[in-house]
N, CA, C and O of each residue as an XYZ file, in Angstrom:
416
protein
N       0.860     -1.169      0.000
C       0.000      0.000      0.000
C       0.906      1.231      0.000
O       1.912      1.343      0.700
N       0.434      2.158     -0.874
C       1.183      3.684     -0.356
C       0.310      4.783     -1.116
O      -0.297      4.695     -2.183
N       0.460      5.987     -0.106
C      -0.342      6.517     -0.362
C       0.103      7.493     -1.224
O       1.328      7.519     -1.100
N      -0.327      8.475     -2.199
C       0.174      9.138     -3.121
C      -0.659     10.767     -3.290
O      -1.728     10.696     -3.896
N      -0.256     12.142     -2.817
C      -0.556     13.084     -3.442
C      -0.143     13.464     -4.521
O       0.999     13.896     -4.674
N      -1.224     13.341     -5.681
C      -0.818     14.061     -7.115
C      -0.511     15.508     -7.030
O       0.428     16.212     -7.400
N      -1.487     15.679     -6.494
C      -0.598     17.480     -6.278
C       0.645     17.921     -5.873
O       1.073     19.073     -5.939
N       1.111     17.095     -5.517
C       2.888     17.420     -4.938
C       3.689     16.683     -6.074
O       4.812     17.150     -6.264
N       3.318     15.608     -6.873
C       4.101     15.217     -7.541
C       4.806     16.319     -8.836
O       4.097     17.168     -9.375
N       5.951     16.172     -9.119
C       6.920     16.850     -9.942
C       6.731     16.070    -11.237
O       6.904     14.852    -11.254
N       6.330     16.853    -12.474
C       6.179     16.447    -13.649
C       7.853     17.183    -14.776
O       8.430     18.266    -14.875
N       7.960     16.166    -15.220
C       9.125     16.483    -15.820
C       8.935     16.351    -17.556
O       8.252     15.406    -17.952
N       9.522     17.271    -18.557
C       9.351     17.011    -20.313
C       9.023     16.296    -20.914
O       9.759     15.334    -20.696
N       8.326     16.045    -21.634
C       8.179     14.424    -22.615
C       9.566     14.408    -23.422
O       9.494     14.127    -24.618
N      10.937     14.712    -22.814
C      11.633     13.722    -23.225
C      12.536     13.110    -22.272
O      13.506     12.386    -22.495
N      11.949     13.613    -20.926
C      12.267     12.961    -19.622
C      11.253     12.228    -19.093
O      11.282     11.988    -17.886
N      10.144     11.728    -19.934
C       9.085     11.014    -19.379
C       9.365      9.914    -18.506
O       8.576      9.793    -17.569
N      10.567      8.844    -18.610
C      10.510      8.370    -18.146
C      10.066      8.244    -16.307
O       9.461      7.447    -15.590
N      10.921      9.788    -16.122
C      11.208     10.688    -14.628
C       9.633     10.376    -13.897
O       9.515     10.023    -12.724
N       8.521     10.577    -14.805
C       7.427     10.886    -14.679
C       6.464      9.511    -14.056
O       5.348      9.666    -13.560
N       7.081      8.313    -14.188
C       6.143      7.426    -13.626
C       6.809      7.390    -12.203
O       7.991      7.172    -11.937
N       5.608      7.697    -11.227
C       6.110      6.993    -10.194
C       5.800      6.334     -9.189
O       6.192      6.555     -8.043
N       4.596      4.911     -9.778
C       5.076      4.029     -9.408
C       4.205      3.072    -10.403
O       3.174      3.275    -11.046
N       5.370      1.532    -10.200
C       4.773      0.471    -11.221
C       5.109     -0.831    -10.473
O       6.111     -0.998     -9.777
N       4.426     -1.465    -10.640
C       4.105     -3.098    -11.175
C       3.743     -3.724    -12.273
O       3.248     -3.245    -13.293
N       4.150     -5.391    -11.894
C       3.826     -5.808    -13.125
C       2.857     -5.281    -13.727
O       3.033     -4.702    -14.799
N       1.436     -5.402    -13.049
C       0.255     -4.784    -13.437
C       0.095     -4.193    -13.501
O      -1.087     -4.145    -13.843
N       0.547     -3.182    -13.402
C      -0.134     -1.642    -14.238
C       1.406     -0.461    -13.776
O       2.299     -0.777    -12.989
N       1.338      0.430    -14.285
C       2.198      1.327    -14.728
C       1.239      3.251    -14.172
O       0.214      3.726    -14.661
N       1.961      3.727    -13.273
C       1.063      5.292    -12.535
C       2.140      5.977    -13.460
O       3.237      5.426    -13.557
N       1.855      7.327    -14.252
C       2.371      8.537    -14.694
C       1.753      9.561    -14.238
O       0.535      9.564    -14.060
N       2.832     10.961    -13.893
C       1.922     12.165    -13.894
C       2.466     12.673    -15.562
O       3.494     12.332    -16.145
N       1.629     13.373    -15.920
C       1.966     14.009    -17.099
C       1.389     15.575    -17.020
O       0.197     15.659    -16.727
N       2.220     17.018    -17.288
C       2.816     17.820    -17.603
C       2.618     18.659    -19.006
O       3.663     18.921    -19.601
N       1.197     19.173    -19.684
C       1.327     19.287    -20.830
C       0.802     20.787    -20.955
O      -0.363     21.095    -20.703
N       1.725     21.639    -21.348
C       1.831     23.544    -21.754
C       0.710     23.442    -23.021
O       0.397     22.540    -23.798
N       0.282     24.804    -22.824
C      -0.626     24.940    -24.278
C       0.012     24.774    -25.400
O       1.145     25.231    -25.247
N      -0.069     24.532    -26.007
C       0.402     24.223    -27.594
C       0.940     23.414    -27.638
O       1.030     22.879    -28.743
N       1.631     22.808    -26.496
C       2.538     21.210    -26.543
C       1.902     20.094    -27.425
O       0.684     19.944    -27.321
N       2.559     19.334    -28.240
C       2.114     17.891    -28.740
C       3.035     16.793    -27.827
O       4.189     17.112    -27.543
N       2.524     15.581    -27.408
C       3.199     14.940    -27.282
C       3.211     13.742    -28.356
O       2.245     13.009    -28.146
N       3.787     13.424    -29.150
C       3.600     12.684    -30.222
C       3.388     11.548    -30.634
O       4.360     10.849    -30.346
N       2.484     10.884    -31.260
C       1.972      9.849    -31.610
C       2.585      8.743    -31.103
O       3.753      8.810    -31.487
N       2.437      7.813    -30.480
C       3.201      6.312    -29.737
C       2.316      5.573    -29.664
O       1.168      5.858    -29.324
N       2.863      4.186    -30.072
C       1.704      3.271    -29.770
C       1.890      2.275    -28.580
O       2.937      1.653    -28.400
N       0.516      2.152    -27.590
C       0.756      1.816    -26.491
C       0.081     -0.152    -26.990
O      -0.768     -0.621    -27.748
N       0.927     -0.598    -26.173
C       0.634     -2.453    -26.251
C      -0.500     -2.879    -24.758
O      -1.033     -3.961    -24.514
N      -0.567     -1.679    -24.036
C      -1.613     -1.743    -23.260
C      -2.401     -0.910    -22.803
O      -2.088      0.279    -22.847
N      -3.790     -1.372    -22.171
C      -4.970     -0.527    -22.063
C      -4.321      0.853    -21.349
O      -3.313      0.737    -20.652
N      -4.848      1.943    -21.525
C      -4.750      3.346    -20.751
C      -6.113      3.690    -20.169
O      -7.201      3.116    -20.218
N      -5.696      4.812    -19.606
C      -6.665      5.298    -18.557
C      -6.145      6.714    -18.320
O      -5.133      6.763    -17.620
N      -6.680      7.987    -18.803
C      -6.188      9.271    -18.659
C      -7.356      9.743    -17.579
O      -8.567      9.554    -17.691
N      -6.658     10.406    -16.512
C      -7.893     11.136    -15.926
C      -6.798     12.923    -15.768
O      -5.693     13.263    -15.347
N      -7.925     13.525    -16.369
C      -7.667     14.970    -16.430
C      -7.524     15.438    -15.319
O      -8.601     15.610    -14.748
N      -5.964     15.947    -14.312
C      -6.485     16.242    -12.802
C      -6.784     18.184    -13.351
O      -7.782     18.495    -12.700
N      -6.587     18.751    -13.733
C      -6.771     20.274    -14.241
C      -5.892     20.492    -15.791
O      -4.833     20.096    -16.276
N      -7.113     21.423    -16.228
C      -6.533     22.304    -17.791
C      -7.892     21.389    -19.147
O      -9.123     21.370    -19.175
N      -7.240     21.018    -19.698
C      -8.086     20.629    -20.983
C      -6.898     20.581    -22.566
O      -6.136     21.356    -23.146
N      -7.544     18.673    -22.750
C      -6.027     18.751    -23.795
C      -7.041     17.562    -24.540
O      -7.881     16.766    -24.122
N      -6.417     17.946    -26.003
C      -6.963     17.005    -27.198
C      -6.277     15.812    -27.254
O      -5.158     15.954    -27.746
N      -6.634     14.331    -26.820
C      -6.101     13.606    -26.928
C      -6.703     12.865    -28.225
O      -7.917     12.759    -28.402
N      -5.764     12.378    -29.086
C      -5.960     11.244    -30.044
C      -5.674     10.182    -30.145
O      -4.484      9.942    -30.348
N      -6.875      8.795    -30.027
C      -6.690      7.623    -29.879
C      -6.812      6.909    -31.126
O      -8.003      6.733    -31.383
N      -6.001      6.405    -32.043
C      -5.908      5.680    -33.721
C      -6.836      6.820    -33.977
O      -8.035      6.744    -33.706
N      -6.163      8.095    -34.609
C      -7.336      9.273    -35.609
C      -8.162      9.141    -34.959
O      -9.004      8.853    -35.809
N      -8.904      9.098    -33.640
C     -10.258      9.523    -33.090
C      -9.816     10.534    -32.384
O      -8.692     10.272    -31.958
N     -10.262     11.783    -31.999
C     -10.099     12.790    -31.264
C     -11.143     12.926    -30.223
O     -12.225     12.344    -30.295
N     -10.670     13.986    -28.910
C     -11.566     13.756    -27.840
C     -11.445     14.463    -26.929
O     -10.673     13.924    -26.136
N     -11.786     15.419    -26.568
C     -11.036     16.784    -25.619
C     -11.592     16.082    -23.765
O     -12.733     15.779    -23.415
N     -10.603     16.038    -23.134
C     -10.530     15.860    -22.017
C     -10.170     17.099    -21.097
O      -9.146     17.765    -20.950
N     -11.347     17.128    -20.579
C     -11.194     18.389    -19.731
C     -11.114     17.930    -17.564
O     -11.390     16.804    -17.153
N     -10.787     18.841    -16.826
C     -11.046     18.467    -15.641
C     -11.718     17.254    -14.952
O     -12.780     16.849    -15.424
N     -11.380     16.870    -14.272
C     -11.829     15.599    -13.848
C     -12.727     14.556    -14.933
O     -13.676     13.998    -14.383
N     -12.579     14.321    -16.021
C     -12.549     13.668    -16.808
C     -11.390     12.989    -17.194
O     -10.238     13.419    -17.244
N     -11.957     11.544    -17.543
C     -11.394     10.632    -17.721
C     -11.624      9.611    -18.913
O     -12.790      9.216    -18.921
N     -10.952      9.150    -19.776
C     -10.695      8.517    -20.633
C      -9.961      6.937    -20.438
O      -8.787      6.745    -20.124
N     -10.692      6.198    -20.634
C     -10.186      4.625    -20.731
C     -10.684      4.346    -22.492
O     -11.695      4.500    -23.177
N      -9.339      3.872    -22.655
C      -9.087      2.660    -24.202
C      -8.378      1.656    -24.664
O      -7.192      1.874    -24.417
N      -8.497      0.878    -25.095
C      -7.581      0.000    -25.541
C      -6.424      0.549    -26.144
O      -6.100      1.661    -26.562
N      -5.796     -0.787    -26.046
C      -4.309     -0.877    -26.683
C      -3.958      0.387    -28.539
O      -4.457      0.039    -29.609
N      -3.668      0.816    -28.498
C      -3.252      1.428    -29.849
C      -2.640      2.549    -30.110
O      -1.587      2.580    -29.473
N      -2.851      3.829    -30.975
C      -2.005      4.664    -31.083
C      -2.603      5.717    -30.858
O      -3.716      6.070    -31.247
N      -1.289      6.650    -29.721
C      -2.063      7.975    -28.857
C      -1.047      9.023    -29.363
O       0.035      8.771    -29.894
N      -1.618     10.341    -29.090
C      -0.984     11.568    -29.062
C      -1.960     12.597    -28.465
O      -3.190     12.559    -28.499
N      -1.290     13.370    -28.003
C      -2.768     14.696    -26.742
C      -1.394     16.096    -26.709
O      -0.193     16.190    -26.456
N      -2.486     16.936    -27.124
C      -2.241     18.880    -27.253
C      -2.548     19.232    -26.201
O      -3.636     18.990    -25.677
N      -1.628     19.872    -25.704
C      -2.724     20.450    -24.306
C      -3.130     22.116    -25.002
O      -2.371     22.712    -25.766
N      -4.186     22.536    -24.633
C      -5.288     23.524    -24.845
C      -4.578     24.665    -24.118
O      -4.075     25.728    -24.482
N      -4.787     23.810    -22.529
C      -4.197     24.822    -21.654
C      -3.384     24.289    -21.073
O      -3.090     23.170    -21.493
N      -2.677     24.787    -19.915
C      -1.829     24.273    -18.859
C      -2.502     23.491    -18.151
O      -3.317     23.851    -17.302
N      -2.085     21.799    -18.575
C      -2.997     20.954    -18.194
C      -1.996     19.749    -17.308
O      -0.787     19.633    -17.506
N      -2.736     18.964    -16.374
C      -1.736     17.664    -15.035
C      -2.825     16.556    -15.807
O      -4.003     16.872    -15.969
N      -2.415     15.550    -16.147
C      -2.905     14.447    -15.794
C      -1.993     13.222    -15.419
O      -0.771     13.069    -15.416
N      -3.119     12.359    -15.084
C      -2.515     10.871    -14.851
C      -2.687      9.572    -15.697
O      -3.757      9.016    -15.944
N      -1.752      9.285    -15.997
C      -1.394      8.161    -16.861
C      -1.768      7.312    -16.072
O      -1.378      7.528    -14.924
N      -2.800      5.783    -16.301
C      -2.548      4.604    -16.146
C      -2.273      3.540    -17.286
O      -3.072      3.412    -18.214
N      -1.128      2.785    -17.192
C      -1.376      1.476    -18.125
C      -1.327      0.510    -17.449
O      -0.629      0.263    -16.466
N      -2.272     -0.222    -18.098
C      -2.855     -1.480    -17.573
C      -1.791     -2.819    -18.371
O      -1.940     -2.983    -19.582
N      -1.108     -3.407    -17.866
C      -0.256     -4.158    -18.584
C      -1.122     -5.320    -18.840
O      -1.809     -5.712    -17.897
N      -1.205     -5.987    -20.073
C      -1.891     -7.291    -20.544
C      -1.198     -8.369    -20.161
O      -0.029     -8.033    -19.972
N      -1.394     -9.658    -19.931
C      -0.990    -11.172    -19.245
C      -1.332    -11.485    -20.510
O      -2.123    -10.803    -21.163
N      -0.653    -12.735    -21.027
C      -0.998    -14.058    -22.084
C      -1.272    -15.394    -21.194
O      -0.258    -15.960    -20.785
N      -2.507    -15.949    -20.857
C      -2.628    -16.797    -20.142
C      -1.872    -18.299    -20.306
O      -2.051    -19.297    -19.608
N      -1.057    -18.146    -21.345
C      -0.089    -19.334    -21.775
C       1.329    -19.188    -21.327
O       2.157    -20.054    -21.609
């Protein structure tokens, strides 16, 4: 168990993302993410489910060419595929990935 304030957590560049998860297991993967108005973070394709929840601001995320504006406490769950998100404004969210098992 541990307990976690997002509000204190330190968000670092998308090309220091790594900095940005902090904490994981096998099963699933916590990010804060960090995104300025006009920022892109650029297209990547994820091999497991996500889960964005908007903690403040409002940013265009794109899931395979579908678009979808996530604003404040909104949240977004999708499958596995290919993402990229603008932030609008000066926007925090939280990354979850859900890591997939092969039952074989």
């Amino acid at each position: 168990m541990k307990k976690i304030d997002l509000r204190t957590l330190l968000a670092h560049s998308y090309e220091e993302r790594k900095k940005n998860v902090f904490y994981e297991r096998p099963e699933f993967k916590l990010r804060i993410i960090q995104i300025e108005p006009g920022e892109i973070i650029p297209e990547c394709r994820m091999d497991s489910q996500v889960i964005f929840l908007c903690l403040e601001g409002l940013v265009e995320v794109t899931v395979c060419g579908d678009k979808v504006e996530l604003g404040e406490m909104q949240l977004l769950a999708a499958e596995p595929g290919h993402f990229s998100m603008k932030g609008l404004v000066r926007s925090r969210l939280l990354g979850i990935q859900i890591k997939l098992f092969s039952s074989g």
